[in-house]
N, C-alpha and C positions, 0 to 999 in steps of 0.2 A: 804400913804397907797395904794391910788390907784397906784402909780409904781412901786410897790410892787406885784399887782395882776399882771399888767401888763407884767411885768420882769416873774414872776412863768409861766405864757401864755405862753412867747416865746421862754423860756427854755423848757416847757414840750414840744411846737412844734419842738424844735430842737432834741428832743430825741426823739421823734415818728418821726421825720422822713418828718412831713408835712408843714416844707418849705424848703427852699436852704439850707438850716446849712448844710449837708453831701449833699453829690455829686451822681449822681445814677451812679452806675459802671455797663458795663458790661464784657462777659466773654472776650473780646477783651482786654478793658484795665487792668481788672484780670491779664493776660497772659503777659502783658506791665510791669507789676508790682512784674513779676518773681514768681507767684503764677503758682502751678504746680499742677495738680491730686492728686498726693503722699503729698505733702507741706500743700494741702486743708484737706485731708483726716488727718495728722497729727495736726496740725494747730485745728480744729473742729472736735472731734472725737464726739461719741453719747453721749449724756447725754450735750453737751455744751450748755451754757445757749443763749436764742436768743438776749442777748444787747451785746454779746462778740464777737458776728457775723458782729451784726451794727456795732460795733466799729471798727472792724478792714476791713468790706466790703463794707460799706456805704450800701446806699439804693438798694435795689433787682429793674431790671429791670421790672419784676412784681411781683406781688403777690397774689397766690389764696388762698382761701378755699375752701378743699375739706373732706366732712366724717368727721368734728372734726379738720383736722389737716392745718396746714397753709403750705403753699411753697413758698419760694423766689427765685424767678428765676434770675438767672444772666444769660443774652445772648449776643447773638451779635447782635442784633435786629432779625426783621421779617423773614431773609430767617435762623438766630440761629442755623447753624449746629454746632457750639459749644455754651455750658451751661455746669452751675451747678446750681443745683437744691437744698435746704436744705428744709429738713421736719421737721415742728416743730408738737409737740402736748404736752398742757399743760406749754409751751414757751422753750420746752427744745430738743435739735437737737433731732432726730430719724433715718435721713437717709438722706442721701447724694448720690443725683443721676448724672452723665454727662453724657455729648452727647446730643442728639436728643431725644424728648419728643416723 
């Protein structure tokens, strides 16, 4: 029973995202990985649900809240002249931003 709790633990950590399970990507290896503007934008159009994001983008570089809505930033780190950005509200995509914040 108890590694029963314990197993449901580290699988729900592994889907939230809060340990190693998934790898954090940013828009660097995005780009490494043959993902493209047009392919993203195809790939997660509005209405996508946000576990079909994690699945196929791993963990966002960061993540805010902001007004209600969540963002996953995928960057290149700190100086990030390339991102994408996914807005979620209610866990379902809304808008999809690139470039520069």
């Amino acid at each position: 029973m108890k590694a029963t709790v314990v197993q449901s633990a580290v699988v729900a950590a592994c889907l939230a995202g809060v340990t190693a399970c998934v790898t954090t990507q940013t828009y660097y290896s995005v780009k490494q990985h043959g993902w493209t503007r047009d392919s993203i934008e195809e790939q997660f159009p509005a209405g996508t649900d946000r576990k079909k994001v994690f699945a196929q983008m791993g963990s966002p570089f960061r993540e805010l809240s902001v007004d209600g809505a969540t963002w996953w930033i995928y960057s290149g780190g700190g100086a990030g002249k390339d991102q994408v950005a996914f807005i979620f509200r209610n866990g379902k995509l809304v808008e999809t931003r690139f470039g520069t914040p």
